[in-house]
mmCIF file of the C-alpha atoms, coordinates in Angstrom:
data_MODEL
# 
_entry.id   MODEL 
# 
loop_
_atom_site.group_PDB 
_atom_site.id 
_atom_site.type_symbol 
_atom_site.label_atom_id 
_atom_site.label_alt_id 
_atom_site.label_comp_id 
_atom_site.label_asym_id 
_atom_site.label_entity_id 
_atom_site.label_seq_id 
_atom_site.pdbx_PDB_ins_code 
_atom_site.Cartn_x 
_atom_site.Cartn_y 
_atom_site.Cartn_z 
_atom_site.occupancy 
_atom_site.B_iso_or_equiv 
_atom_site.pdbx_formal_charge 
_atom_site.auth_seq_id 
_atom_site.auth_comp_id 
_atom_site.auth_asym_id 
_atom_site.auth_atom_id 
_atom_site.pdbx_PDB_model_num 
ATOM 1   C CA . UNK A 1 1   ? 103.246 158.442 102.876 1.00 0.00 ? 1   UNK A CA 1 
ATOM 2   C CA . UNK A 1 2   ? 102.845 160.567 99.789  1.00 0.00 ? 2   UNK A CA 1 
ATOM 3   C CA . UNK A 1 3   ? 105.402 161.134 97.499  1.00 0.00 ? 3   UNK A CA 1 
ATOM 4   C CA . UNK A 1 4   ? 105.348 163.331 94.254  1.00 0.00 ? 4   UNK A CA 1 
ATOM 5   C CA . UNK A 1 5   ? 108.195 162.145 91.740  1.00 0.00 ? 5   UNK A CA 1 
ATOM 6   C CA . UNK A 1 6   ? 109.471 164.534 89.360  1.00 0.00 ? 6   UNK A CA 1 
ATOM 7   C CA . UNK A 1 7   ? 110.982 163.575 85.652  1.00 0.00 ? 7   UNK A CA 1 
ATOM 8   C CA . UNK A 1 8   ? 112.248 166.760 84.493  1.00 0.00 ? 8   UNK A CA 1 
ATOM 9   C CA . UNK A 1 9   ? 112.257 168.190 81.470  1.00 0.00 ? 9   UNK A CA 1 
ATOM 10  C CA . UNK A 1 10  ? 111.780 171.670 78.856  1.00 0.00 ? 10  UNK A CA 1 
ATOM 11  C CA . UNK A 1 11  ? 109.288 169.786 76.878  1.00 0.00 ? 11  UNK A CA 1 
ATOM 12  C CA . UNK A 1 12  ? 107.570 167.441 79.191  1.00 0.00 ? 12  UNK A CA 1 
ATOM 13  C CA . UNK A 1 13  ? 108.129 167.327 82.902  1.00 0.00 ? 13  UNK A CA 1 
ATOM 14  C CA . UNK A 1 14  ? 106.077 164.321 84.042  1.00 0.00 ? 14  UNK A CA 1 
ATOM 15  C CA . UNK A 1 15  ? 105.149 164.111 87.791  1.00 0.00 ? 15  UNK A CA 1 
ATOM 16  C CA . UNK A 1 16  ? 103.380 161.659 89.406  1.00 0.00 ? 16  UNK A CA 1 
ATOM 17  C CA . UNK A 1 17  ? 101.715 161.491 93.237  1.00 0.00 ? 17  UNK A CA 1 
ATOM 18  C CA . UNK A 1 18  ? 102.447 157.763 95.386  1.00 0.00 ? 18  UNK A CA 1 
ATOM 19  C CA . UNK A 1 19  ? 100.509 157.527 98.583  1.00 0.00 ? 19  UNK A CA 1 
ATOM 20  C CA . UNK A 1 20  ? 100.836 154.372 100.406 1.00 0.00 ? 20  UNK A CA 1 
ATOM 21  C CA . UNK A 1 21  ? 103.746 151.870 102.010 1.00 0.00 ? 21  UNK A CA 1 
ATOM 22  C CA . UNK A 1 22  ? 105.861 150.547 99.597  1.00 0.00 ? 22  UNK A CA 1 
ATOM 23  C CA . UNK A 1 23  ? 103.851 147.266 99.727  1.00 0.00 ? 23  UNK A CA 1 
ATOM 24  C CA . UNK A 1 24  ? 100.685 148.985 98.791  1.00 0.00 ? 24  UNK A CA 1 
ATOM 25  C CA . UNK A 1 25  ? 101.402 152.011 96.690  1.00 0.00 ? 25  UNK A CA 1 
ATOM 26  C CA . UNK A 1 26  ? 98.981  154.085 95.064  1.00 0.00 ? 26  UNK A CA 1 
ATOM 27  C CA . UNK A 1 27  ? 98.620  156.382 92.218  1.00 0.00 ? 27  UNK A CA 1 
ATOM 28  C CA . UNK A 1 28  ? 96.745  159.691 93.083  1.00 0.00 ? 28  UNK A CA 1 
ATOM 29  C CA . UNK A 1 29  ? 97.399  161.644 90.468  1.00 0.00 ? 29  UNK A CA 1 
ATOM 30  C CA . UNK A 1 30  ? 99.841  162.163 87.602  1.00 0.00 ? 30  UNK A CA 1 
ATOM 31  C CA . UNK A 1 31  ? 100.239 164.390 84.903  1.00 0.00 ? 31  UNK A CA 1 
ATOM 32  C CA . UNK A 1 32  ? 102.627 166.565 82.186  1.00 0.00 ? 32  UNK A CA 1 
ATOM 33  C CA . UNK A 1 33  ? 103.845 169.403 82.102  1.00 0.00 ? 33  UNK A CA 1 
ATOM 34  C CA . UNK A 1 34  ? 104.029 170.897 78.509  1.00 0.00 ? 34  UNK A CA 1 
ATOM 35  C CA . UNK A 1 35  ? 105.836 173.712 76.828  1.00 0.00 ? 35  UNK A CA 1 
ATOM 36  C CA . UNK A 1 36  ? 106.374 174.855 73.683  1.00 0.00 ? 36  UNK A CA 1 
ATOM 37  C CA . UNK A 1 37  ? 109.798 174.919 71.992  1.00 0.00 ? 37  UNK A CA 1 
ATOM 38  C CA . UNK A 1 38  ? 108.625 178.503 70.374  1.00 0.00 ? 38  UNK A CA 1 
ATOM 39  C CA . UNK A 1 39  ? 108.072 179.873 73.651  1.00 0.00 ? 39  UNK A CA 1 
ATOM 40  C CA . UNK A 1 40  ? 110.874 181.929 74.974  1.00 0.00 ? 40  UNK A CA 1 
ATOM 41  C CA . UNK A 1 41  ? 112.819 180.296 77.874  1.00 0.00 ? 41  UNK A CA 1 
ATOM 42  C CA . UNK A 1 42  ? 111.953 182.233 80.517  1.00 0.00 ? 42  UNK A CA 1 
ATOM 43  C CA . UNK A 1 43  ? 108.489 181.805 80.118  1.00 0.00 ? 43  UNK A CA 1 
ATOM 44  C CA . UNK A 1 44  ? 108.475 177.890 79.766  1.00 0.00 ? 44  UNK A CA 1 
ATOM 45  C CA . UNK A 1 45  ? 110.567 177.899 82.946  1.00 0.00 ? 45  UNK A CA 1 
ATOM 46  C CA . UNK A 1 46  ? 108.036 180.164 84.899  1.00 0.00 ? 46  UNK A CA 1 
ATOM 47  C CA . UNK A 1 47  ? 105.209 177.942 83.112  1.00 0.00 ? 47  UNK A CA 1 
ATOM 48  C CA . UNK A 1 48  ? 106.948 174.403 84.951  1.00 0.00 ? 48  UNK A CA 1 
ATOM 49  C CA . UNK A 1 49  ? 107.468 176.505 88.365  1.00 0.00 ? 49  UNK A CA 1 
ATOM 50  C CA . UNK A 1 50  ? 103.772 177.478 88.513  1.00 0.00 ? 50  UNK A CA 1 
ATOM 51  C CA . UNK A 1 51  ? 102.755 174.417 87.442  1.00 0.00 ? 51  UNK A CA 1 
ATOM 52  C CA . UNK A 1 52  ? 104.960 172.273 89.692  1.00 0.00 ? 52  UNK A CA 1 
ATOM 53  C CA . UNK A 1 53  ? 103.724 174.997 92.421  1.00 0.00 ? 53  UNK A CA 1 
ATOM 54  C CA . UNK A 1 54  ? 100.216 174.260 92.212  1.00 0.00 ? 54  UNK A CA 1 
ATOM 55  C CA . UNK A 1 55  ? 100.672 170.670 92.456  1.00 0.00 ? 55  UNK A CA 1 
ATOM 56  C CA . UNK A 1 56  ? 102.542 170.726 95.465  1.00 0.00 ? 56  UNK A CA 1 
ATOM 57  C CA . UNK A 1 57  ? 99.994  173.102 97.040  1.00 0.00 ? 57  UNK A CA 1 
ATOM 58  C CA . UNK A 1 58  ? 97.035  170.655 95.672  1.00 0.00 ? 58  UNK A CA 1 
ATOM 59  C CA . UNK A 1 59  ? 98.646  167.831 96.938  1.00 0.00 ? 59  UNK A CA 1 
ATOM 60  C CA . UNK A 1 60  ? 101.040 168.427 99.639  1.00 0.00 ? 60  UNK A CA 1 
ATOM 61  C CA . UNK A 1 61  ? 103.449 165.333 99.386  1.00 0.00 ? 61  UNK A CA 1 
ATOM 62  C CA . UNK A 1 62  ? 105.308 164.529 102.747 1.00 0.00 ? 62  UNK A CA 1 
ATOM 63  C CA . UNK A 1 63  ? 107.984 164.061 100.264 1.00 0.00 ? 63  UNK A CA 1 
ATOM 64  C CA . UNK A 1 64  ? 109.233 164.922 96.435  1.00 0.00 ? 64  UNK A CA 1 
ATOM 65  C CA . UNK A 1 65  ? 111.642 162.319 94.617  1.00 0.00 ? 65  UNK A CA 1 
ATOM 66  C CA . UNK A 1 66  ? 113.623 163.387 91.029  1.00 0.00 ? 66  UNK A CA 1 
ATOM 67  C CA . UNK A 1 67  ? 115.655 162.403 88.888  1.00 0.00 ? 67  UNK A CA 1 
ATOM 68  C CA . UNK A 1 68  ? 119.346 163.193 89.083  1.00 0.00 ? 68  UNK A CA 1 
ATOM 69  C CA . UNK A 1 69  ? 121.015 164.636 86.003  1.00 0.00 ? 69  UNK A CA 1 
ATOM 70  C CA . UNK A 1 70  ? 123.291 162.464 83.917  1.00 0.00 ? 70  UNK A CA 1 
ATOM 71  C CA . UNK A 1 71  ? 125.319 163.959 81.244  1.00 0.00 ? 71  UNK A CA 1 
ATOM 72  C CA . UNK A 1 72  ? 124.962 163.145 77.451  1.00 0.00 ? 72  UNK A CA 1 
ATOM 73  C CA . UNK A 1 73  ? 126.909 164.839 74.891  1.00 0.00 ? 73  UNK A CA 1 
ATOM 74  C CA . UNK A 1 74  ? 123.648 167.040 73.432  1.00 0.00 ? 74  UNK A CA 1 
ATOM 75  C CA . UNK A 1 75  ? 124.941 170.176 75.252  1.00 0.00 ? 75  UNK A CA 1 
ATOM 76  C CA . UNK A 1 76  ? 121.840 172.058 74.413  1.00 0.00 ? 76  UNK A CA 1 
ATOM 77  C CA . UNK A 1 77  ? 119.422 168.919 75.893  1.00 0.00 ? 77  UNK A CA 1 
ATOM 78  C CA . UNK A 1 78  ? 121.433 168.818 79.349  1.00 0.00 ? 78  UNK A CA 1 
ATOM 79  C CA . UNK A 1 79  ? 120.985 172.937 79.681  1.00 0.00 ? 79  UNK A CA 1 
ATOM 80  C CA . UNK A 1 80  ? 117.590 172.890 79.339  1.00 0.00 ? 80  UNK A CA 1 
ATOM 81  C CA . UNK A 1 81  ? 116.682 169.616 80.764  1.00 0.00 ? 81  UNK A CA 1 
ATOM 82  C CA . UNK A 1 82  ? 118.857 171.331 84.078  1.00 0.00 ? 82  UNK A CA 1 
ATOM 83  C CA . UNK A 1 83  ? 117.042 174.117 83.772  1.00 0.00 ? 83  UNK A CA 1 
ATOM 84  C CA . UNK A 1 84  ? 114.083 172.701 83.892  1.00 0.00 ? 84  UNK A CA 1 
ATOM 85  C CA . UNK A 1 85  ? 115.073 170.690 86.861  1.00 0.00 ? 85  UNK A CA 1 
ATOM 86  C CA . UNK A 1 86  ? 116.306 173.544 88.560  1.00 0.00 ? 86  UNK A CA 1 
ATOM 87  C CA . UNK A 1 87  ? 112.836 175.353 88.905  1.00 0.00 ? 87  UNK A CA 1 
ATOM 88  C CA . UNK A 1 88  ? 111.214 172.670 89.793  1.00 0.00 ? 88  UNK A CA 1 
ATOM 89  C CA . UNK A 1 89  ? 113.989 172.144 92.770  1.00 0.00 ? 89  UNK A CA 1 
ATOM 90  C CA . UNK A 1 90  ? 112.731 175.910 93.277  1.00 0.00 ? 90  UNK A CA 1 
ATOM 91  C CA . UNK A 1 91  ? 109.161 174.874 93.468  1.00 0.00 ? 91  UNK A CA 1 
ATOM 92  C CA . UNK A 1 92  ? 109.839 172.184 96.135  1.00 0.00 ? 92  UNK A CA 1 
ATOM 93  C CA . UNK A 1 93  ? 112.128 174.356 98.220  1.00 0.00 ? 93  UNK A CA 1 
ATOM 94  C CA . UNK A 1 94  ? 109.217 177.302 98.513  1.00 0.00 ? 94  UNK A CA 1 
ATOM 95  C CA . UNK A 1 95  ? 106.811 174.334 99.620  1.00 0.00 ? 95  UNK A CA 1 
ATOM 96  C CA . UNK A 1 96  ? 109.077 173.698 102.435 1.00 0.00 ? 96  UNK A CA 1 
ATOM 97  C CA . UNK A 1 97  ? 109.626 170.013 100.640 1.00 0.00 ? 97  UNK A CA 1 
ATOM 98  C CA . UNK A 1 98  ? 113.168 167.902 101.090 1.00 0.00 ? 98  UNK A CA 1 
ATOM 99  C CA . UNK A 1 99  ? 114.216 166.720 97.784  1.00 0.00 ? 99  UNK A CA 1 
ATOM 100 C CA . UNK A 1 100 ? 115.594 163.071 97.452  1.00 0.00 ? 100 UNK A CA 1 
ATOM 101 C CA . UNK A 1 101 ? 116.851 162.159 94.748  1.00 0.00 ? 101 UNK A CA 1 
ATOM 102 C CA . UNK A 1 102 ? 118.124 159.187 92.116  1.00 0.00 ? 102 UNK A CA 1 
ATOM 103 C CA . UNK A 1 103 ? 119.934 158.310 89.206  1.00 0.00 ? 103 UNK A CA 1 
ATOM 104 C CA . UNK A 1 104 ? 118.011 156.069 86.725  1.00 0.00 ? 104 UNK A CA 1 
ATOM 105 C CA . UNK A 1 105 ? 120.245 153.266 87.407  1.00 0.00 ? 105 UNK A CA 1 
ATOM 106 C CA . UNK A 1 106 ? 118.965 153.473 91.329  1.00 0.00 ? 106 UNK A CA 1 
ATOM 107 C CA . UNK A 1 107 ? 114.988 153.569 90.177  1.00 0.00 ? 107 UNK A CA 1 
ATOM 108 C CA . UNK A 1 108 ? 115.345 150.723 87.849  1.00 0.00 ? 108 UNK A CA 1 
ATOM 109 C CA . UNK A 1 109 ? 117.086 148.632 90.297  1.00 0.00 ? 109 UNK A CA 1 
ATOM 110 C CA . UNK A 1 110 ? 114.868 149.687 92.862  1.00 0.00 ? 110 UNK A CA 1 
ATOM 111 C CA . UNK A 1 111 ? 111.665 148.335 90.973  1.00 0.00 ? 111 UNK A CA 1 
ATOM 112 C CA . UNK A 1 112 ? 113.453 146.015 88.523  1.00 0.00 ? 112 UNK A CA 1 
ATOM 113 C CA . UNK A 1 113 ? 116.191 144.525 90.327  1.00 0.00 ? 113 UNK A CA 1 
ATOM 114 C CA . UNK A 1 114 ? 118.662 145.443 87.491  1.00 0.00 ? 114 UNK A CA 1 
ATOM 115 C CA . UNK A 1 115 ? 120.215 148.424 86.889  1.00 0.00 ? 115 UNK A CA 1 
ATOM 116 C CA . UNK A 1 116 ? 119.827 148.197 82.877  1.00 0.00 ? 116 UNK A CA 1 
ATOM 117 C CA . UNK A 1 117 ? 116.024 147.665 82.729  1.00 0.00 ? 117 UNK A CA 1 
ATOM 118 C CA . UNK A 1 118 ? 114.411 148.375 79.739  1.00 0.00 ? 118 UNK A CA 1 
ATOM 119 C CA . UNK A 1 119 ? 111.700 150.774 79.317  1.00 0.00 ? 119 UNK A CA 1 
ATOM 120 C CA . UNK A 1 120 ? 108.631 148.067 78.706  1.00 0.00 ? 120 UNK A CA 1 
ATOM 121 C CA . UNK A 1 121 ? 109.653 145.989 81.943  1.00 0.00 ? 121 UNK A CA 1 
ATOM 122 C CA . UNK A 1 122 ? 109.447 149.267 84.002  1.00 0.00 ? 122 UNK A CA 1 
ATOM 123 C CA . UNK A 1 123 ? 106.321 149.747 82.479  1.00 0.00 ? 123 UNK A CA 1 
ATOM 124 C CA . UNK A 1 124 ? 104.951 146.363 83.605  1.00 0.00 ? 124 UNK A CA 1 
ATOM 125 C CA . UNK A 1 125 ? 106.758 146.204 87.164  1.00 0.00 ? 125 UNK A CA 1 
ATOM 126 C CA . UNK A 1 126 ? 105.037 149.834 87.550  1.00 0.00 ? 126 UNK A CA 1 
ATOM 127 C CA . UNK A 1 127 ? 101.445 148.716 86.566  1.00 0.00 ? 127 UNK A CA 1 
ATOM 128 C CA . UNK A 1 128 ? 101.647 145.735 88.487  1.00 0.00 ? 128 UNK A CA 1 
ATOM 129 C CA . UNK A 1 129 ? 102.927 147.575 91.359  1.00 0.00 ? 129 UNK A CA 1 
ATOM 130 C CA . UNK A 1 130 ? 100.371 150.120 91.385  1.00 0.00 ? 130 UNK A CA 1 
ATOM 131 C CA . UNK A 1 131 ? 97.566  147.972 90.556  1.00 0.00 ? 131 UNK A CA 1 
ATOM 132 C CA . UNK A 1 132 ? 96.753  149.717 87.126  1.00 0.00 ? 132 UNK A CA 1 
ATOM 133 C CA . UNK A 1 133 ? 94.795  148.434 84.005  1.00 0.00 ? 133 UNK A CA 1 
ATOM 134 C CA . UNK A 1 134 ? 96.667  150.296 81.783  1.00 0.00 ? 134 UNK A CA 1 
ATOM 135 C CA . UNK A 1 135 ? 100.492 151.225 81.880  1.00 0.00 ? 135 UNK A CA 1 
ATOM 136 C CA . UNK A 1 136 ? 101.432 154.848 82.494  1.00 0.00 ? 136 UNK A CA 1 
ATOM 137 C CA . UNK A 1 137 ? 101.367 157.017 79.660  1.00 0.00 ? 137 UNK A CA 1 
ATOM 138 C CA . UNK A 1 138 ? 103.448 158.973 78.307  1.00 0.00 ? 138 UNK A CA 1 
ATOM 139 C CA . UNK A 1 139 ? 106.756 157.642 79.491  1.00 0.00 ? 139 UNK A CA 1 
ATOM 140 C CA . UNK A 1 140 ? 107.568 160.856 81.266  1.00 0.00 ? 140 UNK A CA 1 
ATOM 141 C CA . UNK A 1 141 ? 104.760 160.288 83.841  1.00 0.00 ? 141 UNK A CA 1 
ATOM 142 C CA . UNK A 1 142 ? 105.680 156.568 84.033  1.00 0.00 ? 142 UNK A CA 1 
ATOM 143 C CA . UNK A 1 143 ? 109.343 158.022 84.349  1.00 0.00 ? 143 UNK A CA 1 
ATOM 144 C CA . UNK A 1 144 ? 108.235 159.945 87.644  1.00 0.00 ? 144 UNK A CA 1 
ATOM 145 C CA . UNK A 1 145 ? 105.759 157.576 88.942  1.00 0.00 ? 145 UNK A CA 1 
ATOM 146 C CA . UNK A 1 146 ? 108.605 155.129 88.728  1.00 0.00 ? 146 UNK A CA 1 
ATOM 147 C CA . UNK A 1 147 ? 110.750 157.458 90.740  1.00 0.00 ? 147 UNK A CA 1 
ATOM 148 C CA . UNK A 1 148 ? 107.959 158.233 93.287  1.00 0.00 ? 148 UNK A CA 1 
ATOM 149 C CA . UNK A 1 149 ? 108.257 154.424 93.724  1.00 0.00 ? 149 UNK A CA 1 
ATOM 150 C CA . UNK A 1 150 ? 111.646 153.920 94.442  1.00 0.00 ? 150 UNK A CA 1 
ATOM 151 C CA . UNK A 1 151 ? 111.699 156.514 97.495  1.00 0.00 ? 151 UNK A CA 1 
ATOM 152 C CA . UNK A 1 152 ? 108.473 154.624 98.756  1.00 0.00 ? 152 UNK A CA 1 
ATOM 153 C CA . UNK A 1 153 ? 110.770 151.736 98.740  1.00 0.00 ? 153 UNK A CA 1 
ATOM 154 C CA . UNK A 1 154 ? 114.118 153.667 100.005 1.00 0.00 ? 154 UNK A CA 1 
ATOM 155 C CA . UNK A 1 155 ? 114.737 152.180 102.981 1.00 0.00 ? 155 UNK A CA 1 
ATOM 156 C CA . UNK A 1 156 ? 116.116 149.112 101.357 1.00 0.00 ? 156 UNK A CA 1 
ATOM 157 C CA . UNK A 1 157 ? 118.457 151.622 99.269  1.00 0.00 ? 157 UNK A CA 1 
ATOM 158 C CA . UNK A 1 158 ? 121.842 152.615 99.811  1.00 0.00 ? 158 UNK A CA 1 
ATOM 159 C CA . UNK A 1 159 ? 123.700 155.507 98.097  1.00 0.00 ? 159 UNK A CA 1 
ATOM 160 C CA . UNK A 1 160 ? 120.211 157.966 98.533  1.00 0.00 ? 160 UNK A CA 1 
ATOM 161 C CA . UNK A 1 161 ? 121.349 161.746 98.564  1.00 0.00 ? 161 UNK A CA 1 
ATOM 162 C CA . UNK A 1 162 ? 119.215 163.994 99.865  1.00 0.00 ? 162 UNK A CA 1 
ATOM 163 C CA . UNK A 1 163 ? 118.725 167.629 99.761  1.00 0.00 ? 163 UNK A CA 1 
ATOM 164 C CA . UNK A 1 164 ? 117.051 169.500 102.831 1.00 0.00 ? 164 UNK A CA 1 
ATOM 165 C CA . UNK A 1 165 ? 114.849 172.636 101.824 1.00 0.00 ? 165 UNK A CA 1 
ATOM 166 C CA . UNK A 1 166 ? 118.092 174.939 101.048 1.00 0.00 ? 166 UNK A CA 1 
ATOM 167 C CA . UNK A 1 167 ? 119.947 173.161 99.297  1.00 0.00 ? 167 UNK A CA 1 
ATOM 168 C CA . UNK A 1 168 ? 122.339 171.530 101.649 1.00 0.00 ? 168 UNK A CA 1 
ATOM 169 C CA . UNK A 1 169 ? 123.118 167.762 102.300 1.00 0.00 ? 169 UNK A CA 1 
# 
């Protein structure tokens, strides 16, 4: 099965493509999407679509993973970071892709077994799990490929929402 995870963000939105059982995963490709904080917002936005877009049409994942919002008090960090999750939500839904999607506490339990994992253990359980030489770098494609995991391993999850192509549940 192959999965794209998404780790949204204006700055960086990392993605990263799974194919494989969860016993076997593999990483296919990964990557970051950058934008400039100079650039005017609805360009970076339409820069993350199209960029989102032609990953989805390179690689055609039988399923997309990302990471639900939580809330921290930097009002200005959650709008954008929403914003940016919201296009690429877009970008899935013109692909015809359902969305699944988890909080971090669900992906670091998933790969960790703890819910409060620490960054470098992810890092470790992830390139052990996907038989790499070198961890994932930067931590917002480790952040998706870690999420890209977890649905690979969903079936032993509980508490999974998922969104079909329009939005509903």
């Amino acid at each position: 099965m192959k999965i794209l995870g998404i780790d949204p963000g204006m700055h960086e939105t990392g993605w990263a493509v799974l194919d494989g059982a969860s016993s076997a995963p593999r990483l296919v490709a990964s990557g970051v999407i950058r934008t400039l904080p100079a650039t005017p917002m609805p360009l970076r936005l339409k820069a993350i679509h199209a960029e989102l877009g032609a990953v989805l049409a390179e690689h055609k994942p039988e399923a997309c993973a990302i990471e639900e919002m939580f809330f921290t008090t930097i009002a200005h960090t959650v709008r954008a970071t929403l914003q940016a999750r919201g296009v690429a939500l877009l970008a899935i839904a013109q692909s015809g892709g359902a969305v699944h999607e988890y909080n971090p506490r669900t992906v670091k339990m998933s790969l960790t077994g703890s819910g409060n994992a620490q960054k470098a253990q992810m890092q470790t359980v992830l390139q052990k799990a996907l038989g790499l030489a070198v961890k994932l770098t930067p931590n917002d494609v480790a952040d998706a490929a870690a999420i890209a995991l977890c649905h690979l391993r969903a079936g032993r999850l509980k508490g999974m929402r998922v969104l079909d192509s329009w939005g509903g549940r």
